[in-house]
N, C-alpha and C positions, 0 to 999 in steps of 0.2 A: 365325442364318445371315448370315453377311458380304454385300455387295453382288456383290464376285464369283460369290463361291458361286450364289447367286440369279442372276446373268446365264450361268453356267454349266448350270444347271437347266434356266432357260428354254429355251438351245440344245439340251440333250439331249432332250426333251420333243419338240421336234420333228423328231428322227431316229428314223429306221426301225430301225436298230441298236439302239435303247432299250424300244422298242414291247412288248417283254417281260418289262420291269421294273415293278415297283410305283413306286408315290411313295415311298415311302419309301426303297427301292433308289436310286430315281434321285438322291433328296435326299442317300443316301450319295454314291453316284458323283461326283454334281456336283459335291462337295467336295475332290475327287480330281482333278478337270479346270480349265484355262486358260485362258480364250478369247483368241484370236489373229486379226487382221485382217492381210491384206495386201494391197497395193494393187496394180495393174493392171501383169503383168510384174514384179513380184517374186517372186523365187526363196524352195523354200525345198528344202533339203539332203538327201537321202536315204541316209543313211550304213549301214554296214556291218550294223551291229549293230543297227539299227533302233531309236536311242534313243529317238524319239517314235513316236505315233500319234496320225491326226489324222482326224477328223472334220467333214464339211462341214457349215457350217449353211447358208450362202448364198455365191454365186457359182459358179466354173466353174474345174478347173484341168487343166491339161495335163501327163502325164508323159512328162518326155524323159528318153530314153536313150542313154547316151553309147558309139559304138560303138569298136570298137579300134583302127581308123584314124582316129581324132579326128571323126568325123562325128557330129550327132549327130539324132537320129529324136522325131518323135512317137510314144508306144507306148500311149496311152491318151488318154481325156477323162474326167473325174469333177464330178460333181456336186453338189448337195444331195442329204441323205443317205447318200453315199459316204465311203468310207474309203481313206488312203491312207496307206506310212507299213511299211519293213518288218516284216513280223508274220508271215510262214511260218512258223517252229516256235513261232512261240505259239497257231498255229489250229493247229496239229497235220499241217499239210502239208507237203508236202517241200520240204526246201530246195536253191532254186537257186544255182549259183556265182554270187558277187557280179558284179554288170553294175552300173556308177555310172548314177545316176539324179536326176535333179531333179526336183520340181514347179512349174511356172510359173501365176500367175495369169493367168486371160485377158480377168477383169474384178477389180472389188474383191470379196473373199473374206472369208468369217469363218468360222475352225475351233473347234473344241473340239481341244485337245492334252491327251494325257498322257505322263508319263514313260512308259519300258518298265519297270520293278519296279515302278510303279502300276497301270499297266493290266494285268499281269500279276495283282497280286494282288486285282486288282479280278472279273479272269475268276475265279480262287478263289473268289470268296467271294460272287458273286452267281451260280449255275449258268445262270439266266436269260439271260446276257449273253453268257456261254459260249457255250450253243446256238445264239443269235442270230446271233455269228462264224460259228462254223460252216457257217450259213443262206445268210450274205450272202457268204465265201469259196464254196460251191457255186455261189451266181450268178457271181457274177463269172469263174468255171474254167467253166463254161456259156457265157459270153457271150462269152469270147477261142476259144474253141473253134471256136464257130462263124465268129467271125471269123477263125479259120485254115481252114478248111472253105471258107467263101466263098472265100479269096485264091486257094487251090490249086485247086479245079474250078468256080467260076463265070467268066461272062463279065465283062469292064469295066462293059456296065451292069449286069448283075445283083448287082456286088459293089458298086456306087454308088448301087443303088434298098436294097439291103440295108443297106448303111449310114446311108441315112437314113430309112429305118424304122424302125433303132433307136434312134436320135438320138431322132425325134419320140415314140416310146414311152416310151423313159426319161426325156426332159427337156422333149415339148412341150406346149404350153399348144395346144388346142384352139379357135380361134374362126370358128363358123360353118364354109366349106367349105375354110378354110386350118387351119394349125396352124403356130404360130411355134415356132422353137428359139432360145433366147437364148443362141447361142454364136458369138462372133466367130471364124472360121477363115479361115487365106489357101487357094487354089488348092492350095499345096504341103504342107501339114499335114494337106489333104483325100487329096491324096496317098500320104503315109505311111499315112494310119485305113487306107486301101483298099488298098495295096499298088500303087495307078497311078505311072501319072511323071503330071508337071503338065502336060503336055502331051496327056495325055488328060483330065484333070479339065476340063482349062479347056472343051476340046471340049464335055464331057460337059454340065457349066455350060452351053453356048452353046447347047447343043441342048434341055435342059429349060426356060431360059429364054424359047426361041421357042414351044414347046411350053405354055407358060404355065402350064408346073406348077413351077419354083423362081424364088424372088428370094432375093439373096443381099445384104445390105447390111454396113455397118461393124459392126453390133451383133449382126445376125440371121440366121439361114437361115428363110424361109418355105417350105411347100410348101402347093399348092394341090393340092387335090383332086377339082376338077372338069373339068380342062384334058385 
């Protein structure tokens, strides 16, 4: 096994996408995957046909969507163990009309990539990994769901206490009565997740701040839990 191979492995090993493979599956797969770094605000392309798929080892990335009067939105946060990377009809889902799309880092990142005729034939041929798509596409149709639920019949704060509950669940680290989320976001990105203008975020910020349940710095969102 080559040295990439083996640094491919290792990142597989610790994604939840995998968690259903043998070693020796994974030892194939691995051999089939890329690893990829990119640094902080580096783009990476989300084309038509969905040539790559990418898997998160480490860091944080942001999907923006480009809308038709050139604007363009946050439409996601993804994380370790996440995937990102057109693949609707190769999970079996339906496919959306094409909306251009980026990924942005929002720290430094490390993926696993594969081609699409790789990863394809890789769902072939390990059923494993298959299911496991499958698993983690149901979350994910789960977890925008509700976040379209929230935007349409909750209040301002009820869709901003809800959004960072999911934050801290999916991505926080627990210490003692706080819980950190290691994701850098402005006002206005917090915005878009929730469907506010920034103008209410900022408010909303100002008032859980005093409230002494969030801090919010260059690298973090904190929330306290005893405030």
């Amino acid at each position: 096994m080559t040295h990439d191979q083996q640094t491919s492995l290792w990142y597989l090993r610790s994604c939840s996408m995998f968690d259903l493979c043998s070693e020796s599956e994974l030892e194939q797969i691995g051999g089939m995957a890329r690893v990829h770094s990119a640094i902080r605000d580096s783009q990476i392309s989300l084309d038509q046909v969905g040539s790559h798929v990418y898997f998160i080892k480490s860091g944080f990335m942001k999907i923006v969507r480009v809308l038709p009067d050139g604007n363009e939105v946050v439409a996601d946060l993804l994380g370790p163990g996440e995937f990102f990377g057109r693949i609707e009809d190769v999970s079996g889902a339906d496919i959306a009309p094409f909306i251009e799309e980026y990924a942005v880092a929002i720290d430094e990142v490390m993926v696993c990539l594969f081609d699409r005729p790789t990863f394809e034939r890789a769902l072939i041929e390990f059923p494993s990994l298959n299911k496991s798509l499958l698993a983690h596409v149901a979350d994910r149709v789960e977890y925008i769901s509700t976040r379209l639920v929230d935007m349409a019949f909750r209040s301002a704060n009820e869709r901003f206490d809800g959004f960072l509950s999911r934050m801290a669940q999916r991505y926080g680290i627990r210490n003692g009565d706080s819980t950190r989320i290691p994701i850098r976001l402005t006002h206005s990105e917090l915005g878009m997740l929730t469907g506010l203008s920034r103008q209410t975020v900022v408010r909303l910020v100002g008032d859980y701040r005093r409230m002494g349940r969030l801090e919010m710095t260059s690298t973090e969102i904190i929330l306290n839990h005893n405030s």
